[in-house]
mmCIF file as Biopython writes it, N, C-alpha, C and O atoms, coordinates in Angstrom:
data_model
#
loop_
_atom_site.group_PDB
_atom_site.id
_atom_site.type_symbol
_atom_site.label_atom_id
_atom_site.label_alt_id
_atom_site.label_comp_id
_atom_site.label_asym_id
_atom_site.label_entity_id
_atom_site.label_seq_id
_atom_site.pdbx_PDB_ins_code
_atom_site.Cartn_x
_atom_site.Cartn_y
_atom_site.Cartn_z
_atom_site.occupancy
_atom_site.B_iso_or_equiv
_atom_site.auth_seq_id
_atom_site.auth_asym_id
_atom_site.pdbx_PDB_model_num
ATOM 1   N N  . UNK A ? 1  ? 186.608 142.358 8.027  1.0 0.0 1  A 1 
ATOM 2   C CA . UNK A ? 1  ? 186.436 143.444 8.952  1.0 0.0 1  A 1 
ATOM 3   C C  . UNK A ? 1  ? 186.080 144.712 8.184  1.0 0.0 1  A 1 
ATOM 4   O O  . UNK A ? 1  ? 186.746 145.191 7.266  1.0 0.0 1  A 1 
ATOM 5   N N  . UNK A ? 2  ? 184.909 145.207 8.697  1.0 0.0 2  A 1 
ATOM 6   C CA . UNK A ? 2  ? 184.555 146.739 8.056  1.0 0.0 2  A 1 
ATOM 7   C C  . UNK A ? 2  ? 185.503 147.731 8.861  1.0 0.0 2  A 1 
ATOM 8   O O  . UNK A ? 2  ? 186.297 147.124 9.580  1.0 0.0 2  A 1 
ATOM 9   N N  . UNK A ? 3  ? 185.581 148.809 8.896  1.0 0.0 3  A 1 
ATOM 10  C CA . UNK A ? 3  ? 185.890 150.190 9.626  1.0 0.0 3  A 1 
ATOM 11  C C  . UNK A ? 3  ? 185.122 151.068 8.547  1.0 0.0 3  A 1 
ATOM 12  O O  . UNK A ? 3  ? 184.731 150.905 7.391  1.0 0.0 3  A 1 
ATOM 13  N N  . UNK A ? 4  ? 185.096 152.241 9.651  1.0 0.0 4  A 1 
ATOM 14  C CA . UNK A ? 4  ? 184.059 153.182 9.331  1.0 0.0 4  A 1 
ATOM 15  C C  . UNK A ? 4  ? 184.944 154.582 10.360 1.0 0.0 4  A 1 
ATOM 16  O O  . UNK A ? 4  ? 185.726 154.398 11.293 1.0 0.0 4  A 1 
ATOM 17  N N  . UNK A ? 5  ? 184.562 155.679 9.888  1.0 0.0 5  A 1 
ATOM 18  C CA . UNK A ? 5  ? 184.713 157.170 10.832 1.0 0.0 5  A 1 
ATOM 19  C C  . UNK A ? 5  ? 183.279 156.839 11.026 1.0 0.0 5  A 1 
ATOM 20  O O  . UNK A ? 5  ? 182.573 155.994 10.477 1.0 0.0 5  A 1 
ATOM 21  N N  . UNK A ? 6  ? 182.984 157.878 12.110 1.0 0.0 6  A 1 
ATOM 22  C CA . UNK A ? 6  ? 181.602 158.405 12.878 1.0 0.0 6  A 1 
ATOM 23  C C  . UNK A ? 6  ? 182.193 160.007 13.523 1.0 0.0 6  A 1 
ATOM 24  O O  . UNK A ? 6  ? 182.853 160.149 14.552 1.0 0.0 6  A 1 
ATOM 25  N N  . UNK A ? 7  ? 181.704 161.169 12.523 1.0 0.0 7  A 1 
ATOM 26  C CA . UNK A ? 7  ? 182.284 162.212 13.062 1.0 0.0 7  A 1 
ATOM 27  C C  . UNK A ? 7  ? 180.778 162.303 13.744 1.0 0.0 7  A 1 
ATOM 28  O O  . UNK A ? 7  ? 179.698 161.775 13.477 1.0 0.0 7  A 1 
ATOM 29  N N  . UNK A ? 8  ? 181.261 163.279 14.808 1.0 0.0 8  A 1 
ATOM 30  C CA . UNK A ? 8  ? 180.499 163.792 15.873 1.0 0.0 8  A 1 
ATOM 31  C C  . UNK A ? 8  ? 180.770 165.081 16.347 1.0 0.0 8  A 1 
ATOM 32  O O  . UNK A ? 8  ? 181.807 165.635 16.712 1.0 0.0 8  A 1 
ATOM 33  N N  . UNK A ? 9  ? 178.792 165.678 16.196 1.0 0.0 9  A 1 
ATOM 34  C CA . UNK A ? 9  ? 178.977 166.943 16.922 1.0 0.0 9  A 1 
ATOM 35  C C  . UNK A ? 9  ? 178.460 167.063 18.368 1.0 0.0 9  A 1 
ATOM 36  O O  . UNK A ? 9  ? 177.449 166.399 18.596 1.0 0.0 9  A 1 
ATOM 37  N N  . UNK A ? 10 ? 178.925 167.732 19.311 1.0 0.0 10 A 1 
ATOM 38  C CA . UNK A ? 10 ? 178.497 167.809 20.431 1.0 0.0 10 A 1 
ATOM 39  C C  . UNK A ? 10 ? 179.380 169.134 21.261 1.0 0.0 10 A 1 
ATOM 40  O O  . UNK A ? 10 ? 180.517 169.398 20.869 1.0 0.0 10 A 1 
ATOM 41  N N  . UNK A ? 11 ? 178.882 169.764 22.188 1.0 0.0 11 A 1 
ATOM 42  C CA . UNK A ? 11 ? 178.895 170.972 22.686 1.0 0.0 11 A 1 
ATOM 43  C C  . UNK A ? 11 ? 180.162 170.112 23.938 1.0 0.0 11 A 1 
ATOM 44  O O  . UNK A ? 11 ? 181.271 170.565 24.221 1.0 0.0 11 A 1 
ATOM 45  N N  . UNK A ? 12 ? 179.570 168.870 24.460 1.0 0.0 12 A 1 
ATOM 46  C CA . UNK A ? 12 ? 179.916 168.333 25.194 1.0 0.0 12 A 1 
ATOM 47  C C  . UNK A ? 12 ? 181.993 168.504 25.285 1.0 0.0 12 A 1 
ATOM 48  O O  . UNK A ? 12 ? 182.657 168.852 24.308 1.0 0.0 12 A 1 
ATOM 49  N N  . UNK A ? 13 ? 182.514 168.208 26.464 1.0 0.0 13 A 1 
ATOM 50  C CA . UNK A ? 13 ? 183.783 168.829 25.600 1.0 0.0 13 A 1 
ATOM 51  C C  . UNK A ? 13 ? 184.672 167.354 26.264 1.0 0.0 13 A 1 
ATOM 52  O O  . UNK A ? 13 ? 185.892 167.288 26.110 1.0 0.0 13 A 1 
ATOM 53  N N  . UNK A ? 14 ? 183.870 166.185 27.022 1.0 0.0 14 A 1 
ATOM 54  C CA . UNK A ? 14 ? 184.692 164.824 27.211 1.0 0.0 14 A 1 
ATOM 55  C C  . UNK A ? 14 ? 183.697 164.022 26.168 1.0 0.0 14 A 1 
ATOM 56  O O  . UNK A ? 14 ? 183.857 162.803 26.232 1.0 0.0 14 A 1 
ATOM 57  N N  . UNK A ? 15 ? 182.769 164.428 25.286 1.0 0.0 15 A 1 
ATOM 58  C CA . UNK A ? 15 ? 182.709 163.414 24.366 1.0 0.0 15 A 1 
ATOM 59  C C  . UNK A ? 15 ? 183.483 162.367 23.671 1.0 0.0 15 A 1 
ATOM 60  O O  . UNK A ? 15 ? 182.945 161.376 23.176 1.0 0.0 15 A 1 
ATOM 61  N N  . UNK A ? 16 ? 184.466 162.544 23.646 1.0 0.0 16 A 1 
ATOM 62  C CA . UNK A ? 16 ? 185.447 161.585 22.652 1.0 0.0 16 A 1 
ATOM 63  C C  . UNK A ? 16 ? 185.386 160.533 23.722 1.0 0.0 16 A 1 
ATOM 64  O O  . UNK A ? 16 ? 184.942 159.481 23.264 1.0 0.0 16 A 1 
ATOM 65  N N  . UNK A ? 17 ? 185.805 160.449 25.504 1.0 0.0 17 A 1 
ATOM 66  C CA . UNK A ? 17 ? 186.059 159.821 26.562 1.0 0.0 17 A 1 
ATOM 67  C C  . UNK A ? 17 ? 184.544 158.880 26.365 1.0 0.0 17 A 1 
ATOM 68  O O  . UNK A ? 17 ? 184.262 157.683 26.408 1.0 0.0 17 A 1 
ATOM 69  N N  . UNK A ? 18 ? 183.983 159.828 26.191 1.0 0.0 18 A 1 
ATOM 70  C CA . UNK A ? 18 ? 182.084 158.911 26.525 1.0 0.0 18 A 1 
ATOM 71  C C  . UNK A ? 18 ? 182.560 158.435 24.865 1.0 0.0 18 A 1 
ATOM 72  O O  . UNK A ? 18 ? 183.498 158.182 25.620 1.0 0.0 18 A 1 
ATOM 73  N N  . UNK A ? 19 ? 182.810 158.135 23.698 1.0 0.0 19 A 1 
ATOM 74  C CA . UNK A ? 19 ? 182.932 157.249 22.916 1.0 0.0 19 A 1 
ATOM 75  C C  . UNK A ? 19 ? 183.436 156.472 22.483 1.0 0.0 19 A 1 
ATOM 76  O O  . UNK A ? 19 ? 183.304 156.063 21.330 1.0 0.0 19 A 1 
ATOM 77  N N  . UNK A ? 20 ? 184.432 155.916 23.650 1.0 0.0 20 A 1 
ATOM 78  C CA . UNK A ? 20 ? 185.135 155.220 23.722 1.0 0.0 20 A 1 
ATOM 79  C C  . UNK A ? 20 ? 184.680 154.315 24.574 1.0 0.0 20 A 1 
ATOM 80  O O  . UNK A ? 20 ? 185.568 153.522 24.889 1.0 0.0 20 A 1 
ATOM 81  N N  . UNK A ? 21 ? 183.321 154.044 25.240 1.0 0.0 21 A 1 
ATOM 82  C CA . UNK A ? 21 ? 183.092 153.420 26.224 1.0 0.0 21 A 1 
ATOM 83  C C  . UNK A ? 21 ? 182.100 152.482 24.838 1.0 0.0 21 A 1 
ATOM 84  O O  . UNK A ? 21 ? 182.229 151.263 24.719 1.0 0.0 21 A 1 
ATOM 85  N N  . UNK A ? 22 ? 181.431 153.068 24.176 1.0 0.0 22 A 1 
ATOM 86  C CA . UNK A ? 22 ? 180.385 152.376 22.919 1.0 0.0 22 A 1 
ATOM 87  C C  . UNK A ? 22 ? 181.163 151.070 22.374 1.0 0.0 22 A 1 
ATOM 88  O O  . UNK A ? 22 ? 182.130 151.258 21.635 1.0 0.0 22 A 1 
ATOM 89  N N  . UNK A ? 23 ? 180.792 149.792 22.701 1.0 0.0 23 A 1 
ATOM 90  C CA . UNK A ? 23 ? 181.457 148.350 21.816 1.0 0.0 23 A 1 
ATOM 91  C C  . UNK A ? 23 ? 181.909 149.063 20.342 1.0 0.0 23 A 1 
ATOM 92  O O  . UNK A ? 23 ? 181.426 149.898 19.577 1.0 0.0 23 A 1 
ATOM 93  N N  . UNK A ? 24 ? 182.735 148.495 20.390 1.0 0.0 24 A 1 
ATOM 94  C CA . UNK A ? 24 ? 183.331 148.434 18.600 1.0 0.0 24 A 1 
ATOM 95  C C  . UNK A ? 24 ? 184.126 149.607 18.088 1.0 0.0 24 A 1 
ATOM 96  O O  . UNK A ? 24 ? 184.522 149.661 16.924 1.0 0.0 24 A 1 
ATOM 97  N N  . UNK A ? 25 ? 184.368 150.619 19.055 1.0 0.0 25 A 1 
ATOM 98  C CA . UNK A ? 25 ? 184.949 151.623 19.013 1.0 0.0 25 A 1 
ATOM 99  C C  . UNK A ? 25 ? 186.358 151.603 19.156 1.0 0.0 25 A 1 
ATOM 100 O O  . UNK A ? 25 ? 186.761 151.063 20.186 1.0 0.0 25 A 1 
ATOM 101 N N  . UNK A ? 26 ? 187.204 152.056 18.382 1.0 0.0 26 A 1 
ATOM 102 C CA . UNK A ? 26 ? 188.470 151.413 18.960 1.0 0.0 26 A 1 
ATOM 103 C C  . UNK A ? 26 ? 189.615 152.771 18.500 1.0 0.0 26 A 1 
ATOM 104 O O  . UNK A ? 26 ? 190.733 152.314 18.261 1.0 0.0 26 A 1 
ATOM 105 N N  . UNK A ? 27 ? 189.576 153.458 18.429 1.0 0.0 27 A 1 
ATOM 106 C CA . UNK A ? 27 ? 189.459 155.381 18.417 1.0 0.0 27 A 1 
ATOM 107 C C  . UNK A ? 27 ? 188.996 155.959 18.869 1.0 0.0 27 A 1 
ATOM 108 O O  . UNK A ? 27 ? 187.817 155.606 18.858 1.0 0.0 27 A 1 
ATOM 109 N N  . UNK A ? 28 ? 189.198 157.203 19.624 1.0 0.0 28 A 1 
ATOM 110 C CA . UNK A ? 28 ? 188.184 158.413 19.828 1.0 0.0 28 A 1 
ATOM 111 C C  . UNK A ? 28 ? 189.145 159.549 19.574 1.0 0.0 28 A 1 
ATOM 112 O O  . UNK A ? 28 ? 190.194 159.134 20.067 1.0 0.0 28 A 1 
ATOM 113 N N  . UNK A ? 29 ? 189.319 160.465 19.198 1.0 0.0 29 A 1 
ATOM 114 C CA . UNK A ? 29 ? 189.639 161.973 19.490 1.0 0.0 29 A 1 
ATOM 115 C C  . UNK A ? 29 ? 189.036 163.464 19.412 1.0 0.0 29 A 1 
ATOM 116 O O  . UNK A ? 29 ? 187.927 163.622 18.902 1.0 0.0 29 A 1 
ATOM 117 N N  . UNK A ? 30 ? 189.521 164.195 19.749 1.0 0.0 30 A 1 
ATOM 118 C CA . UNK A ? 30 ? 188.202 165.684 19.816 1.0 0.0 30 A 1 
ATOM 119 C C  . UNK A ? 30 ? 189.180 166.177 18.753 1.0 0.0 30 A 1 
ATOM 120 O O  . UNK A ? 30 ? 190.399 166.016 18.688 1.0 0.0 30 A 1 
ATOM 121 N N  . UNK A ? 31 ? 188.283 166.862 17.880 1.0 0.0 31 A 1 
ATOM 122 C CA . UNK A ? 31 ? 188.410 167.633 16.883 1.0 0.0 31 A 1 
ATOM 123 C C  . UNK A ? 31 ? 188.329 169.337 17.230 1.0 0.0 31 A 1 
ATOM 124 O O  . UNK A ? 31 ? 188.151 169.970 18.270 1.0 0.0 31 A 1 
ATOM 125 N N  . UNK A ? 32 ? 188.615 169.817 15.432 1.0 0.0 32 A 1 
ATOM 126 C CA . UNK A ? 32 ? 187.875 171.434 15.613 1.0 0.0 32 A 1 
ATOM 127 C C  . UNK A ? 32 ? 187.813 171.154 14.521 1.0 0.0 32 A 1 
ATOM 128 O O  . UNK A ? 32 ? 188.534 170.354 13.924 1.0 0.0 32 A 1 
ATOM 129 N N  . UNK A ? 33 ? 186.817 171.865 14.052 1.0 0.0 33 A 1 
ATOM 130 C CA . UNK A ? 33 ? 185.833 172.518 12.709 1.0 0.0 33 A 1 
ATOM 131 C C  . UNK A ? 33 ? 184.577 172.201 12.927 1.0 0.0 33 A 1 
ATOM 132 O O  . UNK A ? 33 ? 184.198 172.414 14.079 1.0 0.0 33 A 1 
ATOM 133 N N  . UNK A ? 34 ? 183.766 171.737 12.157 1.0 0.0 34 A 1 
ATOM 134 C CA . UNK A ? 34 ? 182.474 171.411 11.924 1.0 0.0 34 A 1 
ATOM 135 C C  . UNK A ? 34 ? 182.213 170.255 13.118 1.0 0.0 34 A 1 
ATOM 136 O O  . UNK A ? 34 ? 181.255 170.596 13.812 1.0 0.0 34 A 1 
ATOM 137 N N  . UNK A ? 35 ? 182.653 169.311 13.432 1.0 0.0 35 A 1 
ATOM 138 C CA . UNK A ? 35 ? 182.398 168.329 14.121 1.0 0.0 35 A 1 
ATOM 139 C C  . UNK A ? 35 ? 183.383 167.946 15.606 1.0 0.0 35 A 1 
ATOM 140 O O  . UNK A ? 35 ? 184.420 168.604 15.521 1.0 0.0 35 A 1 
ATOM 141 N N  . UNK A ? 36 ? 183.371 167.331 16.552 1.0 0.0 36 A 1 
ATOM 142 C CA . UNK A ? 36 ? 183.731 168.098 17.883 1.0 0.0 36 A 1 
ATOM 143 C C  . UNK A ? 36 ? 184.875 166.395 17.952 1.0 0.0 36 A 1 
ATOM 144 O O  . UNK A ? 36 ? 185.904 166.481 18.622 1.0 0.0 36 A 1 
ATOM 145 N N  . UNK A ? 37 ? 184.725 165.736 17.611 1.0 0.0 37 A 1 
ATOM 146 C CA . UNK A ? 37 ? 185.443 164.346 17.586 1.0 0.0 37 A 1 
ATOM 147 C C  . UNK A ? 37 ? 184.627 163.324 16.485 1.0 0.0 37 A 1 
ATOM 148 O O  . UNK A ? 37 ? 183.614 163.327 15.785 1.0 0.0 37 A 1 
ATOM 149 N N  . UNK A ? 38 ? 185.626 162.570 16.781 1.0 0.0 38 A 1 
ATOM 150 C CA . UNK A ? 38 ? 185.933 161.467 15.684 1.0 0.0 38 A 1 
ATOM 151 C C  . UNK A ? 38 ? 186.115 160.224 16.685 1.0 0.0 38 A 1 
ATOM 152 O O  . UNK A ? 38 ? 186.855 160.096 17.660 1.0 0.0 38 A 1 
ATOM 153 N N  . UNK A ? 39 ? 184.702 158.906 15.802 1.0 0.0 39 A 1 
ATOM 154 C CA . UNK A ? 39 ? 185.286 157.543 16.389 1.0 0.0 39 A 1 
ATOM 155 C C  . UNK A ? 39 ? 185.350 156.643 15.539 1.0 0.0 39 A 1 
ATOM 156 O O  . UNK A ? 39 ? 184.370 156.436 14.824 1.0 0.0 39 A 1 
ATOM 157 N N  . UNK A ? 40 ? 186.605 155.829 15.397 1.0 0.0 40 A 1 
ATOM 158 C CA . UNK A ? 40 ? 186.558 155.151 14.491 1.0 0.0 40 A 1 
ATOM 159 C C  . UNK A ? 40 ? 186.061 153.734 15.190 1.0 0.0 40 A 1 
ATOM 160 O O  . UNK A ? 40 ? 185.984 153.417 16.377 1.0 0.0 40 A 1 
ATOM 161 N N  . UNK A ? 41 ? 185.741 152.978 13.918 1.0 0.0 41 A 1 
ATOM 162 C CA . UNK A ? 41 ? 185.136 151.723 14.670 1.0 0.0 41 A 1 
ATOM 163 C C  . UNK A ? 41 ? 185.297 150.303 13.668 1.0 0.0 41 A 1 
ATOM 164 O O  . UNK A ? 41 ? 185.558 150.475 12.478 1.0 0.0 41 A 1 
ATOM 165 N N  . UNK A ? 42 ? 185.157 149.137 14.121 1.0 0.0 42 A 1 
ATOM 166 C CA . UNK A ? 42 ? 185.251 148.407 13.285 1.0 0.0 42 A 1 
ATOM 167 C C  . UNK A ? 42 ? 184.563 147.234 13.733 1.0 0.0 42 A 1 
ATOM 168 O O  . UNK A ? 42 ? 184.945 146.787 14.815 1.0 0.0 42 A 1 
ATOM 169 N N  . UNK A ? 43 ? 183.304 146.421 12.935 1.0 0.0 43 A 1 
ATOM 170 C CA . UNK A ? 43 ? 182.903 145.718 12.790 1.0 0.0 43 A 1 
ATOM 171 C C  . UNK A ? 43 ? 183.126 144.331 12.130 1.0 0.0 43 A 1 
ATOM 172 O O  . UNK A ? 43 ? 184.182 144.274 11.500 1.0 0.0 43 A 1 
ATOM 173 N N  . UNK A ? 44 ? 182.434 143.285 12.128 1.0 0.0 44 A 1 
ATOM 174 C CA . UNK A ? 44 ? 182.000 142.340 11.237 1.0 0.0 44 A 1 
ATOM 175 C C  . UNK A ? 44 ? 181.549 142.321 10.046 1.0 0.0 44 A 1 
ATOM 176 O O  . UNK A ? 44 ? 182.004 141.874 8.993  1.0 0.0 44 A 1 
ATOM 177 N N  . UNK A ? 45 ? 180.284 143.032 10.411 1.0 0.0 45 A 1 
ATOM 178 C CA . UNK A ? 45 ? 179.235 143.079 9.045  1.0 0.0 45 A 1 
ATOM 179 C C  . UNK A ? 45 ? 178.782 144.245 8.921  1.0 0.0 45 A 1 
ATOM 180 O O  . UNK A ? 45 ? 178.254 144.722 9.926  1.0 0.0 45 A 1 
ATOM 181 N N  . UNK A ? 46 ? 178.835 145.062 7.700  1.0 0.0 46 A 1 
ATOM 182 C CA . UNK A ? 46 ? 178.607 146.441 7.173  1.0 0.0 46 A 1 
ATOM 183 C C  . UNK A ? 46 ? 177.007 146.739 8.205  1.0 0.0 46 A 1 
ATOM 184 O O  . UNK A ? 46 ? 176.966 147.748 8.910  1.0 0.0 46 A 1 
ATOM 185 N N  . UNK A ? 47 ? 176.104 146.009 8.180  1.0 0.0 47 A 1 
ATOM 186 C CA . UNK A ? 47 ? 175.195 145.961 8.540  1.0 0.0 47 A 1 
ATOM 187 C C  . UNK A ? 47 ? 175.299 146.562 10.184 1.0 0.0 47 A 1 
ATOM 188 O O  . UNK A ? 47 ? 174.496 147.423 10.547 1.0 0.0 47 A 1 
ATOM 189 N N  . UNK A ? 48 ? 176.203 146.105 10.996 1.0 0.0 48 A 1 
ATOM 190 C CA . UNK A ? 48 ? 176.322 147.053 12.250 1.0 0.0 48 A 1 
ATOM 191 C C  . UNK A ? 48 ? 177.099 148.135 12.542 1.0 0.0 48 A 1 
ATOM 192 O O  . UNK A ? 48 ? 177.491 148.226 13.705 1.0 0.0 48 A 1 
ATOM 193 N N  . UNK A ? 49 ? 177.449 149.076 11.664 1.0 0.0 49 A 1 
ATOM 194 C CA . UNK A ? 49 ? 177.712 150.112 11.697 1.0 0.0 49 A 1 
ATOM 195 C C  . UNK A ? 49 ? 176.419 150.758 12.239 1.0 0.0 49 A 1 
ATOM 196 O O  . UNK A ? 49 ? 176.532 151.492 13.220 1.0 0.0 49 A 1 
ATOM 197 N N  . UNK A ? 50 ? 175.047 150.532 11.626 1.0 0.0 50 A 1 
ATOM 198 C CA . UNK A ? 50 ? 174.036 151.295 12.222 1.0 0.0 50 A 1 
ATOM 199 C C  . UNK A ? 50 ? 173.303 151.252 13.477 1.0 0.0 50 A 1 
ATOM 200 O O  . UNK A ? 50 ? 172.319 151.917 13.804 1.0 0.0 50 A 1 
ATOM 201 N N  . UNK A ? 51 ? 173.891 150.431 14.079 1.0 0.0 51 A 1 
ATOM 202 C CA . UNK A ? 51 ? 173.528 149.976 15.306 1.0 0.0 51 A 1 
ATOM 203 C C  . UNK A ? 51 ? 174.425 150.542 16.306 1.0 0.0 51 A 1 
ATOM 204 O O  . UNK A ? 51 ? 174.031 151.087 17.337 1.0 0.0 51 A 1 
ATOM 205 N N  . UNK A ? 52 ? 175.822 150.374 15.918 1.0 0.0 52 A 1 
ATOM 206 C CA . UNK A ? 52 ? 176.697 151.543 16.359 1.0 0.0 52 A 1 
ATOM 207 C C  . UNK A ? 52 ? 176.604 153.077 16.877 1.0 0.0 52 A 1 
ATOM 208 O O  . UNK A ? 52 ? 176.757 153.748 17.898 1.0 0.0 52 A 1 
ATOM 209 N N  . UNK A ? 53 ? 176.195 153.214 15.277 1.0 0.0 53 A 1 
ATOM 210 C CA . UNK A ? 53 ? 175.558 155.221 15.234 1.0 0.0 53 A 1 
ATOM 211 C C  . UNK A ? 53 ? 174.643 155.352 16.023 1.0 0.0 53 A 1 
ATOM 212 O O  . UNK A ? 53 ? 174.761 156.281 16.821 1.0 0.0 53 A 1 
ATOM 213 N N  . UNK A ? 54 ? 173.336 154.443 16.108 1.0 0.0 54 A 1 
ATOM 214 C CA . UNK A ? 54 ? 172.631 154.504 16.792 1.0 0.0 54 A 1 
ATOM 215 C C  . UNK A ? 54 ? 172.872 154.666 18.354 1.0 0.0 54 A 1 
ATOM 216 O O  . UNK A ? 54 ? 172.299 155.522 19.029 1.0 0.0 54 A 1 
ATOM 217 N N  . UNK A ? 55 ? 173.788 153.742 18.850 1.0 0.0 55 A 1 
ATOM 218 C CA . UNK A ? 55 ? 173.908 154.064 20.289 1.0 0.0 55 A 1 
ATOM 219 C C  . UNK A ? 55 ? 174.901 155.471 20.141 1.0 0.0 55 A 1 
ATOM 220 O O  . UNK A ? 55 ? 175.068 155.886 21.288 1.0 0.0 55 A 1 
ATOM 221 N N  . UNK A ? 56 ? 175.247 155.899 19.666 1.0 0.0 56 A 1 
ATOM 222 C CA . UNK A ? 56 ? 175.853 157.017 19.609 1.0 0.0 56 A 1 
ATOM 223 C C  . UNK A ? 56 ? 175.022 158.173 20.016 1.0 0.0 56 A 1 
ATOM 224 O O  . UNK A ? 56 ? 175.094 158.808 21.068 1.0 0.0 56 A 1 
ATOM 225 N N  . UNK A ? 57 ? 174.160 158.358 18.938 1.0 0.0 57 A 1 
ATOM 226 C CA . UNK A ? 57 ? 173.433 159.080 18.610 1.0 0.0 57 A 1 
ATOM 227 C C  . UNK A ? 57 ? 172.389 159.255 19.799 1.0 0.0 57 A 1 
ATOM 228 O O  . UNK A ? 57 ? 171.472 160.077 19.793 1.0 0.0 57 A 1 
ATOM 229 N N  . UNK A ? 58 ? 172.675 158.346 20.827 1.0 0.0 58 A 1 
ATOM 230 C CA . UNK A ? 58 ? 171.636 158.524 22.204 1.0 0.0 58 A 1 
ATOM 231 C C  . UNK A ? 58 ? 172.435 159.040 23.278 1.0 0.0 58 A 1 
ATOM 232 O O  . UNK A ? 58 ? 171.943 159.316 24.372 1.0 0.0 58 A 1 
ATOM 233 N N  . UNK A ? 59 ? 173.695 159.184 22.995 1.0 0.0 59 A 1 
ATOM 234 C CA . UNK A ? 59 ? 174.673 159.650 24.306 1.0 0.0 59 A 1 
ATOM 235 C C  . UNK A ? 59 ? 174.330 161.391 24.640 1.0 0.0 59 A 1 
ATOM 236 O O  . UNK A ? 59 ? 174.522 162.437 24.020 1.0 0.0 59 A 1 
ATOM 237 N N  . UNK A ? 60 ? 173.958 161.165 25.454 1.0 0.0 60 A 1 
ATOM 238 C CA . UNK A ? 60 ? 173.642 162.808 26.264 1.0 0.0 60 A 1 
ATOM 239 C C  . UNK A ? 60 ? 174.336 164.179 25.493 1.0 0.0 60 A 1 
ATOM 240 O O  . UNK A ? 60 ? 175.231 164.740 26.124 1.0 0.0 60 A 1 
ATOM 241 N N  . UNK A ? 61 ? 174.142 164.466 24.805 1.0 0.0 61 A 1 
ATOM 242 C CA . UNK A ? 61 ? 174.748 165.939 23.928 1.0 0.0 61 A 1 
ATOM 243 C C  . UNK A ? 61 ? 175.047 165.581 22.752 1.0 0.0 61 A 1 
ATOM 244 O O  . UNK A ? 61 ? 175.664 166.414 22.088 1.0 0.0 61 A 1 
ATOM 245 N N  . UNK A ? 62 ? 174.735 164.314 22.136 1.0 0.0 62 A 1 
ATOM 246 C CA . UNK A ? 62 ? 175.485 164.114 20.835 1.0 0.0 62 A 1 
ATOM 247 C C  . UNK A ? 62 ? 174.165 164.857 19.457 1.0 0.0 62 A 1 
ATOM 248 O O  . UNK A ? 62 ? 173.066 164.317 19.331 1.0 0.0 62 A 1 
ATOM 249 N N  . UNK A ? 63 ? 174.536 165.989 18.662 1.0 0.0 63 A 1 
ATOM 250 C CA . UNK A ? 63 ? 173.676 166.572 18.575 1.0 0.0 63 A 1 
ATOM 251 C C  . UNK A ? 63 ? 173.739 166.253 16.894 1.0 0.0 63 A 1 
ATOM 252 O O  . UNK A ? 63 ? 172.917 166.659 16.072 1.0 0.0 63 A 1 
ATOM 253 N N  . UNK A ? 64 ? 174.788 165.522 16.648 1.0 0.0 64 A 1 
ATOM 254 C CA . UNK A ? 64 ? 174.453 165.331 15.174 1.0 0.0 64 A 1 
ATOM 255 C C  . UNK A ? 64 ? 175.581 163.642 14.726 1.0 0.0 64 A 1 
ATOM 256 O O  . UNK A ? 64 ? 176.356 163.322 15.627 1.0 0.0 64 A 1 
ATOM 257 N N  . UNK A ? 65 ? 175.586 163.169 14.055 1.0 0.0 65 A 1 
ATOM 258 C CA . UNK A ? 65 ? 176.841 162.305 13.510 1.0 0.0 65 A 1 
ATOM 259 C C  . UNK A ? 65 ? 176.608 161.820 12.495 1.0 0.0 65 A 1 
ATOM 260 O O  . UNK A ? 65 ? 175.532 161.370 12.099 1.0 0.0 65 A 1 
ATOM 261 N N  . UNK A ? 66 ? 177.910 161.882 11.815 1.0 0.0 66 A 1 
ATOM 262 C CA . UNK A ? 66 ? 177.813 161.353 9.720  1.0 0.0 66 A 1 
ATOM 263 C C  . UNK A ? 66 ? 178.584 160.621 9.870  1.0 0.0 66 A 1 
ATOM 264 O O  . UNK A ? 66 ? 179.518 160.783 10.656 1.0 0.0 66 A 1 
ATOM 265 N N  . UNK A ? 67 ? 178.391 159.502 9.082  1.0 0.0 67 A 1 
ATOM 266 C CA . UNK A ? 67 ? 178.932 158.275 8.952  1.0 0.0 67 A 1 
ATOM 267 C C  . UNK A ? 67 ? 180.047 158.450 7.493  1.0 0.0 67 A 1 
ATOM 268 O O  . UNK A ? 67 ? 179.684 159.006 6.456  1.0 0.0 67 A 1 
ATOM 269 N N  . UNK A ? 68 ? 181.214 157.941 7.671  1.0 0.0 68 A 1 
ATOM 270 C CA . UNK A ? 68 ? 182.295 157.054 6.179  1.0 0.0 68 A 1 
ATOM 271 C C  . UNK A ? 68 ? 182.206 156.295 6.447  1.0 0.0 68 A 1 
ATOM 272 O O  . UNK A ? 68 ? 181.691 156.216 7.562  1.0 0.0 68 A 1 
ATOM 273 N N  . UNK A ? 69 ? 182.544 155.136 5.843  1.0 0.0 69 A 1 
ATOM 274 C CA . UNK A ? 69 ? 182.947 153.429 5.301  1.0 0.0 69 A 1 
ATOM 275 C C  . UNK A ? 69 ? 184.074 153.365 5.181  1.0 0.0 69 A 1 
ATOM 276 O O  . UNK A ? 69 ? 184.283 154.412 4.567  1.0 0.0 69 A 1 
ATOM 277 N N  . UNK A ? 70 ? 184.757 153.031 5.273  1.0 0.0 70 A 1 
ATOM 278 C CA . UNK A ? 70 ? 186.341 152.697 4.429  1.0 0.0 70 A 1 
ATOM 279 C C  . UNK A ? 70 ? 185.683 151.919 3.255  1.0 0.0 70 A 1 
ATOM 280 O O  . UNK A ? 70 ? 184.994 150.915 3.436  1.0 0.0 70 A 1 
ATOM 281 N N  . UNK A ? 71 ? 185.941 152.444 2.073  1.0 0.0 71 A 1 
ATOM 282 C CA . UNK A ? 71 ? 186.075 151.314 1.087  1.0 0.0 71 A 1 
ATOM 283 C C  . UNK A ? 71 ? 187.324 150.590 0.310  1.0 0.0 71 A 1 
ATOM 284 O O  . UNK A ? 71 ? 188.151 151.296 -0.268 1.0 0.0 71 A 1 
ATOM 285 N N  . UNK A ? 72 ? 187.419 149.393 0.310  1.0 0.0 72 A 1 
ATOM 286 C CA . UNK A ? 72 ? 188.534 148.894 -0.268 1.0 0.0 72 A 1 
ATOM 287 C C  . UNK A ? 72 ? 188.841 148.422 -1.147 1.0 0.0 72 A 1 
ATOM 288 O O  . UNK A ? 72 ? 190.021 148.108 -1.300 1.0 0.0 72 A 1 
#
């Protein structure tokens, strides 16, 4: 099993709620500083993390997101 963060910026202020609906997500919470929430997620294969971000990255206000890995 991979896990990964996916911080997220967005103006939006139920974003965390809308990223919790994305498969593989199994976290959400809203932040403050630089980035507006946090989803953590966990996969199979390192390889779909980007497929992940990707549907992220199409949700209505999501205006930026950086990816971690857990490494172990």
């Amino acid at each position: 099993m991979v896990r990964a963060i996916i911080l997220v910026r967005s103006p939006k202020k139920l974003i965390s709620a809308r990223l919790m609906k994305v498969n593989n997500v199994t976290d959400s919470f809203p932040t403050s500083g630089q980035f507006d929430a946090v989803a953590i997620i966990e996969v199979d294969e390192l390889i779909k993390i980007k497929d992940i971000t990707t549907q992220i990255q199409k949700i209505n206000g999501v205006e930026r997101t950086e990816t971690l890995v857990e490494v172990s």
